[in-house]
MDAnalysis code that builds the backbone (N, CA, C; Angstrom):
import MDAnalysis as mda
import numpy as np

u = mda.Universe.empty(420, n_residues=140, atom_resindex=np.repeat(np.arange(140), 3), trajectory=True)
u.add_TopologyAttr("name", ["N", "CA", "C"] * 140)
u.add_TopologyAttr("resid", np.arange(1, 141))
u.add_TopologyAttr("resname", ["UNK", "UNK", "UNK", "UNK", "UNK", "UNK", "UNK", "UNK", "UNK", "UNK", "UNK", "UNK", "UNK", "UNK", "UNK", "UNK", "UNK", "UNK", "UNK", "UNK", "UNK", "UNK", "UNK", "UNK", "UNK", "UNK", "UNK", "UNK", "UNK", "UNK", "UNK", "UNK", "UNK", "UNK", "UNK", "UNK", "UNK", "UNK", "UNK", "UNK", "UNK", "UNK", "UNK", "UNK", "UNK", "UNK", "UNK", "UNK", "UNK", "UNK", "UNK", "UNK", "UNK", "UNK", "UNK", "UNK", "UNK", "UNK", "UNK", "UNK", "UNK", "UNK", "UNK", "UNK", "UNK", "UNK", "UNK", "UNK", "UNK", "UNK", "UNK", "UNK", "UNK", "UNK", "UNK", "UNK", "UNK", "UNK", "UNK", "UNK", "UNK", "UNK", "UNK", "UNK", "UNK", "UNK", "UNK", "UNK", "UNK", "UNK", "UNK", "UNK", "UNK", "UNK", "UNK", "UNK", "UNK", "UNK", "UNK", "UNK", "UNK", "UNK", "UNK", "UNK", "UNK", "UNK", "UNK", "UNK", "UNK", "UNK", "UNK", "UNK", "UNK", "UNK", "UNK", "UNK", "UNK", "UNK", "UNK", "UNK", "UNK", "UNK", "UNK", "UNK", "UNK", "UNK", "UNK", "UNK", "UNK", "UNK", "UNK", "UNK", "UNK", "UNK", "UNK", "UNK", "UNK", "UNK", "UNK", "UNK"])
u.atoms.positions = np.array([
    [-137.256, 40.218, 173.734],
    [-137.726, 38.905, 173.369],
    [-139.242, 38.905, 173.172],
    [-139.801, 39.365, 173.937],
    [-141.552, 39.874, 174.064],
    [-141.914, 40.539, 172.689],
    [-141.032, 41.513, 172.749],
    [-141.319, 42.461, 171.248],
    [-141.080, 41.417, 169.893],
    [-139.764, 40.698, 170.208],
    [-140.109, 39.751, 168.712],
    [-141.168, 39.139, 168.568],
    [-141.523, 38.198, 169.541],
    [-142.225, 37.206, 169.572],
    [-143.671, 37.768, 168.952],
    [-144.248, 39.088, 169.563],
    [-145.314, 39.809, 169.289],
    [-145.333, 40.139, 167.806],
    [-144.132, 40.413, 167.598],
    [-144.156, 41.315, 166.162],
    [-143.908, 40.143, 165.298],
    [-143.507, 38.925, 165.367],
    [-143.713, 37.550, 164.538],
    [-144.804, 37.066, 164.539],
    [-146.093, 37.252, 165.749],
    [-147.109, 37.027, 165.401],
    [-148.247, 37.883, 164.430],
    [-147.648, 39.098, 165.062],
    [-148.483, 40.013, 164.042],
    [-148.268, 39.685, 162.631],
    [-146.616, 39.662, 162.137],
    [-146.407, 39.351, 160.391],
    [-147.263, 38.206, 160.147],
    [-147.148, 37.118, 160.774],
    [-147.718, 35.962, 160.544],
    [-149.153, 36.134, 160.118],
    [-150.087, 37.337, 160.995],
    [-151.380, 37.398, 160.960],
    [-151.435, 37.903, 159.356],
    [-150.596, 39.083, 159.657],
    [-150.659, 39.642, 157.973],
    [-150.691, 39.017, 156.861],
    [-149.717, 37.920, 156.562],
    [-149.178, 37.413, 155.762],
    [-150.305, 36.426, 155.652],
    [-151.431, 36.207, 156.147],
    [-152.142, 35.283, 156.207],
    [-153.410, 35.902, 155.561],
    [-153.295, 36.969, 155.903],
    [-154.564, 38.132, 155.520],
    [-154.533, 38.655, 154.134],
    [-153.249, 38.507, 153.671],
    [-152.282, 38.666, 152.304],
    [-152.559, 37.905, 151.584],
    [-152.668, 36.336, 152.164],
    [-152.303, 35.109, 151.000],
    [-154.049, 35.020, 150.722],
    [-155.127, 34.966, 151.537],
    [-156.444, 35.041, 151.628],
    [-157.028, 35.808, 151.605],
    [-157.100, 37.282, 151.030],
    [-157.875, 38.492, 151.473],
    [-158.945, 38.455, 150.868],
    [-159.600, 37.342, 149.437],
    [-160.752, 38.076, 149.719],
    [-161.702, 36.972, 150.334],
    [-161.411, 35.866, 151.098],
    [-161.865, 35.390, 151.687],
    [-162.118, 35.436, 153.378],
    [-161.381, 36.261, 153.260],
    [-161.362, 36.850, 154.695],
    [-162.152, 38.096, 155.121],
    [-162.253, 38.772, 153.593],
    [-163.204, 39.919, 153.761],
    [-164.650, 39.828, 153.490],
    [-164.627, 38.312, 152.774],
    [-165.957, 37.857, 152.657],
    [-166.698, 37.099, 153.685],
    [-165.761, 36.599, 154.485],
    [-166.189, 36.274, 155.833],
    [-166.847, 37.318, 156.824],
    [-165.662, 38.165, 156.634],
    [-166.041, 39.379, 157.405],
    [-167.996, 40.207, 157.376],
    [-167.813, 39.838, 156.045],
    [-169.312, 40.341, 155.524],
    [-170.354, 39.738, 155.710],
    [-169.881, 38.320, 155.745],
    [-170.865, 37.035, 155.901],
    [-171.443, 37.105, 157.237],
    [-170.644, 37.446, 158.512],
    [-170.833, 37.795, 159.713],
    [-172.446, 38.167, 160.370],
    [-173.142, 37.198, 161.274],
    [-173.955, 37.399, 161.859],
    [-173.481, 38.900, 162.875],
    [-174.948, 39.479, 162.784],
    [-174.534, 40.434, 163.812],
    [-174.800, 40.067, 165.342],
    [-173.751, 41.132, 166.266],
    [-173.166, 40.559, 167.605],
    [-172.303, 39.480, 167.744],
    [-171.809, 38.628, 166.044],
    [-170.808, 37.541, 166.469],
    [-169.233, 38.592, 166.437],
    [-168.499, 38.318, 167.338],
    [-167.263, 38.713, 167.236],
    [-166.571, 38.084, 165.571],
    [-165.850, 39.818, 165.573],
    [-164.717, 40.264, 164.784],
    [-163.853, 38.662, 164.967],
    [-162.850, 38.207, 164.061],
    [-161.801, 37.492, 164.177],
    [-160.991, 38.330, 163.860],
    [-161.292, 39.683, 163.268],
    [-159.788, 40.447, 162.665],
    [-160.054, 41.517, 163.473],
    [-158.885, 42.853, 164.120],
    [-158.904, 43.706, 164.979],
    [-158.983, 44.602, 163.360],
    [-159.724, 45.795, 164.202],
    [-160.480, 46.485, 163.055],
    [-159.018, 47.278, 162.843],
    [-157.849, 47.313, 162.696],
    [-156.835, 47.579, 161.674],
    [-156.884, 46.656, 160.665],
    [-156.838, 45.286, 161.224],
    [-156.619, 44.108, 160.021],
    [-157.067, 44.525, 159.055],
    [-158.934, 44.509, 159.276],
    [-159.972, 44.833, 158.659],
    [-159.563, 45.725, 157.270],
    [-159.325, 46.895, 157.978],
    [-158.811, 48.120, 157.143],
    [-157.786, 47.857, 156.340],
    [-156.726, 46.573, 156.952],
    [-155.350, 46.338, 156.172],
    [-156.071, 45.602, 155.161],
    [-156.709, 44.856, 155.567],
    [-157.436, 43.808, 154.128],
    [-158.051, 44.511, 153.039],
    [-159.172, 45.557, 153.349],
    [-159.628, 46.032, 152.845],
    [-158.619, 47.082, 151.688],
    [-157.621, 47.432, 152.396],
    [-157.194, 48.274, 151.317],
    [-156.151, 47.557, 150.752],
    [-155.598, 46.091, 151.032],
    [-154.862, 45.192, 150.340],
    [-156.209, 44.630, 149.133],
    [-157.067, 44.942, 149.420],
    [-158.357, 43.798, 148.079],
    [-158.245, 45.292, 147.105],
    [-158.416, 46.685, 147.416],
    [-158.550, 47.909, 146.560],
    [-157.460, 48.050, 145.708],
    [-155.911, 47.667, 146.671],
    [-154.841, 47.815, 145.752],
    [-154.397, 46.879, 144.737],
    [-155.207, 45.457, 145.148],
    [-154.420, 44.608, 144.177],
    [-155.617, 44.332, 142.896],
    [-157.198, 44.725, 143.402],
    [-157.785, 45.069, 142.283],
    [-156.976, 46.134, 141.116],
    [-156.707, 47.049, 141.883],
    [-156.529, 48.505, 140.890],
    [-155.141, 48.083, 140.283],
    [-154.394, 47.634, 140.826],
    [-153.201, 47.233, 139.904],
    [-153.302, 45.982, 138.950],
    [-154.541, 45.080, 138.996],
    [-154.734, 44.578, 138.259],
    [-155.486, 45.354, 137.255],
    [-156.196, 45.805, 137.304],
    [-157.009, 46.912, 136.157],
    [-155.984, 46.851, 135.262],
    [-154.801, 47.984, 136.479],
    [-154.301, 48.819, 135.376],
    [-153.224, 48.418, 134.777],
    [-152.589, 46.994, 135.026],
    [-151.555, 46.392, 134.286],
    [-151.945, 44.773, 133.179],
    [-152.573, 44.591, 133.568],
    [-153.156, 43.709, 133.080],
    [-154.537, 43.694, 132.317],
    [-155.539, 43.463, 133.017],
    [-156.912, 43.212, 132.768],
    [-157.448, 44.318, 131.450],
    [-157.033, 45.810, 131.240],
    [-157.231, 46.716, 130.738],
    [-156.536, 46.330, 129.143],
    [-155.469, 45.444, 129.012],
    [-154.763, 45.543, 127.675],
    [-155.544, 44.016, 126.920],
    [-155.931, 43.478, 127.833],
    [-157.278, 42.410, 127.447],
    [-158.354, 42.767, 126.824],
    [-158.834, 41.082, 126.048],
    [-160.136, 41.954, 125.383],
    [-161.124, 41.587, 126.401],
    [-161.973, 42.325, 125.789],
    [-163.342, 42.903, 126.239],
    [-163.906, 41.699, 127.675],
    [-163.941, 40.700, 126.957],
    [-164.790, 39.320, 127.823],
    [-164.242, 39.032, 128.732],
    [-162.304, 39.201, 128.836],
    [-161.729, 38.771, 129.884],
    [-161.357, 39.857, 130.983],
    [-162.293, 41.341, 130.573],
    [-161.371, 41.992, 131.608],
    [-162.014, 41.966, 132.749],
    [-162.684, 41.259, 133.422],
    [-163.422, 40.995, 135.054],
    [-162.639, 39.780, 135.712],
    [-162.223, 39.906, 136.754],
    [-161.879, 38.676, 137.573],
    [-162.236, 39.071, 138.658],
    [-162.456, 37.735, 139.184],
    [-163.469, 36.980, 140.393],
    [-162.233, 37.273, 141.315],
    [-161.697, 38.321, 142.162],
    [-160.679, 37.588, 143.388],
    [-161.246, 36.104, 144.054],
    [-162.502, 36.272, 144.487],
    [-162.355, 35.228, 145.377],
    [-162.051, 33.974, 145.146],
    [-162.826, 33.651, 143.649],
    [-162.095, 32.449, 142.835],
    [-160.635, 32.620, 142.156],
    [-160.187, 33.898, 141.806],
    [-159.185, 33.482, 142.116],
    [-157.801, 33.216, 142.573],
    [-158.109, 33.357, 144.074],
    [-157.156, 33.145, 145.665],
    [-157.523, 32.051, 145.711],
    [-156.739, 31.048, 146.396],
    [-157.117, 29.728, 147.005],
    [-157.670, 30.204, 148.409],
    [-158.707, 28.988, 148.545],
    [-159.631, 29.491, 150.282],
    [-158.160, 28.506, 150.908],
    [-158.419, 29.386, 152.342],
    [-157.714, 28.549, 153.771],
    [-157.751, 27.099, 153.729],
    [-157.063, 26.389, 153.785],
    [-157.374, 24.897, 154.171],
    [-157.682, 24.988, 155.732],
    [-158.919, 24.338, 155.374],
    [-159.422, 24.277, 156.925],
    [-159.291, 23.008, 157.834],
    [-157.912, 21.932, 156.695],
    [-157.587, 20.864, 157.439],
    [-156.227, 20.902, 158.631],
    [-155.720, 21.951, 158.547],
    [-154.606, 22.169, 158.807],
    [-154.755, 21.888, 160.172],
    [-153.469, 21.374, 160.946],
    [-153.558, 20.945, 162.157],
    [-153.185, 22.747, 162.773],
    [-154.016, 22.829, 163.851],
    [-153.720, 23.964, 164.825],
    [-153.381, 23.627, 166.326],
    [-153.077, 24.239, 166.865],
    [-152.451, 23.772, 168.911],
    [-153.586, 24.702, 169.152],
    [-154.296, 23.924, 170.380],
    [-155.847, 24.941, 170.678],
    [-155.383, 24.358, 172.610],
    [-155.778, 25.452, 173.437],
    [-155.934, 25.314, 174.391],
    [-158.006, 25.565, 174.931],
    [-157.769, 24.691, 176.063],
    [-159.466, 24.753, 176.083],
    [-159.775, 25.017, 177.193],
    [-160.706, 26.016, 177.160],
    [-161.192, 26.839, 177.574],
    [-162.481, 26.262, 178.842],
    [-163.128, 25.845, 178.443],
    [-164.705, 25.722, 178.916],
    [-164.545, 23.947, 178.261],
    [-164.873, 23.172, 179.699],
    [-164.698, 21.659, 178.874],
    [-166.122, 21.381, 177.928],
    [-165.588, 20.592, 177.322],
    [-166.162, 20.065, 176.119],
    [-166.109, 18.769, 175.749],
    [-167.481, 18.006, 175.700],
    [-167.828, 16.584, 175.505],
    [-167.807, 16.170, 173.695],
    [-167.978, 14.952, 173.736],
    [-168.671, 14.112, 172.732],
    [-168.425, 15.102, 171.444],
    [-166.866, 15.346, 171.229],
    [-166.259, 16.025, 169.489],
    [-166.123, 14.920, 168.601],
    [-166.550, 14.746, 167.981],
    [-166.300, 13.897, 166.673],
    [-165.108, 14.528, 166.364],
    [-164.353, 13.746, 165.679],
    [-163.196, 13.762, 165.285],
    [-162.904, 12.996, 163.988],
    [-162.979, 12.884, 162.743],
    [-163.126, 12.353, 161.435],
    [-161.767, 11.802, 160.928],
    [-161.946, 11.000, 160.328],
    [-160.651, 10.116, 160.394],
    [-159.363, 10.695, 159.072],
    [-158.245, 10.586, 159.257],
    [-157.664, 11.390, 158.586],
    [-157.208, 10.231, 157.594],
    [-157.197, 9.206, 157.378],
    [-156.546, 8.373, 156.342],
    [-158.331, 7.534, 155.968],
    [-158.277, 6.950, 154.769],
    [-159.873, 5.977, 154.794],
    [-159.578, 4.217, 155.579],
    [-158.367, 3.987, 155.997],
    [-158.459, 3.142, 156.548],
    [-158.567, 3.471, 158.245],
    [-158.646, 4.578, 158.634],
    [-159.025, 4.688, 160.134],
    [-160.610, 5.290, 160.226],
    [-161.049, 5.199, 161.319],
    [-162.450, 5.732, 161.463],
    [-162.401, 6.409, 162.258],
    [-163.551, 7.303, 162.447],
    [-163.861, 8.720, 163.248],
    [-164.277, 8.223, 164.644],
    [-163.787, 9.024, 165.833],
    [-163.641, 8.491, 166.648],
    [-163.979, 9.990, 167.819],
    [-164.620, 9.547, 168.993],
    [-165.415, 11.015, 169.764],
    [-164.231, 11.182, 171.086],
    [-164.141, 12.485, 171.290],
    [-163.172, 12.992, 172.537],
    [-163.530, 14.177, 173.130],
    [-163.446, 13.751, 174.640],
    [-163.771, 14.575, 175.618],
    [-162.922, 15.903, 175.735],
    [-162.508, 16.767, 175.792],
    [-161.441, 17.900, 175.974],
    [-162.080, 18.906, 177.152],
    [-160.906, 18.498, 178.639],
    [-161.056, 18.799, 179.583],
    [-160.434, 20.126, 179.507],
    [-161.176, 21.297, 180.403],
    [-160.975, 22.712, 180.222],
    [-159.027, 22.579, 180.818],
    [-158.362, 23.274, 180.495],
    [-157.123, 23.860, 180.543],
    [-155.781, 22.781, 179.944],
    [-156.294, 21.553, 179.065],
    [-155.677, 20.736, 178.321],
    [-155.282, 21.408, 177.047],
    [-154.087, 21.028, 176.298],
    [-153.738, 21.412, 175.357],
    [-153.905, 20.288, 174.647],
    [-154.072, 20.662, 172.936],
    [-154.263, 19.443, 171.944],
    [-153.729, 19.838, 170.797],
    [-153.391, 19.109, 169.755],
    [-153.322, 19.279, 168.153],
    [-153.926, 18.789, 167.375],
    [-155.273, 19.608, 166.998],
    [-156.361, 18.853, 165.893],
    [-156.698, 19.780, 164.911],
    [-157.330, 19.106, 164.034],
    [-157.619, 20.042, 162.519],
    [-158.505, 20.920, 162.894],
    [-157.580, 22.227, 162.339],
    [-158.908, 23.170, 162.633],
    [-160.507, 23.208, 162.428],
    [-161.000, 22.423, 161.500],
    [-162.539, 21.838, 160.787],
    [-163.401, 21.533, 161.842],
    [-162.190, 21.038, 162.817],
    [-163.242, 20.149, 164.065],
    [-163.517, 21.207, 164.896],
    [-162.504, 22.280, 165.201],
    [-162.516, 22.900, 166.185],
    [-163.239, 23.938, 165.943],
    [-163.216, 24.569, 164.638],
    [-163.705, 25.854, 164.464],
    [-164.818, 26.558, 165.157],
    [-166.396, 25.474, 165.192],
    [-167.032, 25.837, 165.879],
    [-166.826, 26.361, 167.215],
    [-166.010, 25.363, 167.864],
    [-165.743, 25.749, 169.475],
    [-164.611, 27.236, 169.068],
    [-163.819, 27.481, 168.459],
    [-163.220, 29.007, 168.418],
    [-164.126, 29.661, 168.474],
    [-165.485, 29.637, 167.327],
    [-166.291, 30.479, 167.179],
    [-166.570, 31.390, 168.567],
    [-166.862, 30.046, 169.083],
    [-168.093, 30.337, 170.354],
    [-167.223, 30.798, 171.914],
    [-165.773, 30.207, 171.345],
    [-164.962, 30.976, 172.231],
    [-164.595, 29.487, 173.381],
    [-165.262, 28.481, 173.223],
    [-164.447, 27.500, 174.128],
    [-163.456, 26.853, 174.255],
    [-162.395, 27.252, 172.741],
    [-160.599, 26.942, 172.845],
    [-160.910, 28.372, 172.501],
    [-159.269, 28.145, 172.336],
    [-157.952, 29.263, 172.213],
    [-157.240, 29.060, 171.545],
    [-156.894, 28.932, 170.184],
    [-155.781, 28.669, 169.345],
    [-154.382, 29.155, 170.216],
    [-153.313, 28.686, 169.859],
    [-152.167, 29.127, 170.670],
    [-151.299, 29.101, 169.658],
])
């Protein structure tokens, strides 16, 4: 049961690294130094040689029988980026005051919340990201 559960999270990671790679590798690059990795340096390597292979098979099936002007494409424009509205389950870590929280319809308004360390919640990742960054939730 352990082993599925593990090995459904791993596909999941993949498949995520798959649908976004070159935004994920551009993150990767974007990276202050001493901030932690988000990808374990296999990912890394899986991404990296998922952006080499799907360049080169674009070359060589496509882009190459094109004329001249069109044979360059942009991966990063064009993959769709992550929606960074998506609701995530975050457990918290280190409490945390005064989060703005932005209103999800235009008839509600943004509204501030306390998140006491070892509470669980469901909010858009946008809000939270910073605190992942820095390590005070835990996505779950």
């Amino acid at each position: 049961r352990i082993r599925f559960v593990l090995s459904s999270y791993l596909r999941s990671r993949l498949q995520k690294i798959e649908k976004f790679f070159p935004h994920v590798l551009e993150r990767e690059k974007s990276r202050v130094e001493g901030q932690p990795s988000l990808l374990s340096p296999e990912e890394f390597a899986f991404a990296k040689e998922y952006y080499t292979n799907t360049e080169t098979y674009l070359k060589a099936v496509a882009l190459k029988r094109m004329p001249l002007n069109l044979q360059t494409v942009d991966l990063l424009k064009a993959v769709p980026e992550p929606c960074l509205d998506s609701f995530v389950f975050l457990r918290v870590k280190e409490k945390q005051e005064n989060i703005l929280v932005e209103p999800e319809t235009d008839d509600q308004r943004e509204y501030i919340v306390d998140l006491e360390e070892g509470s669980q919640h469901l909010m858009r990742y946008r809000t939270v990201a910073p605190l992942v960054s820095n390590g005070a939730v835990q996505l779950i």
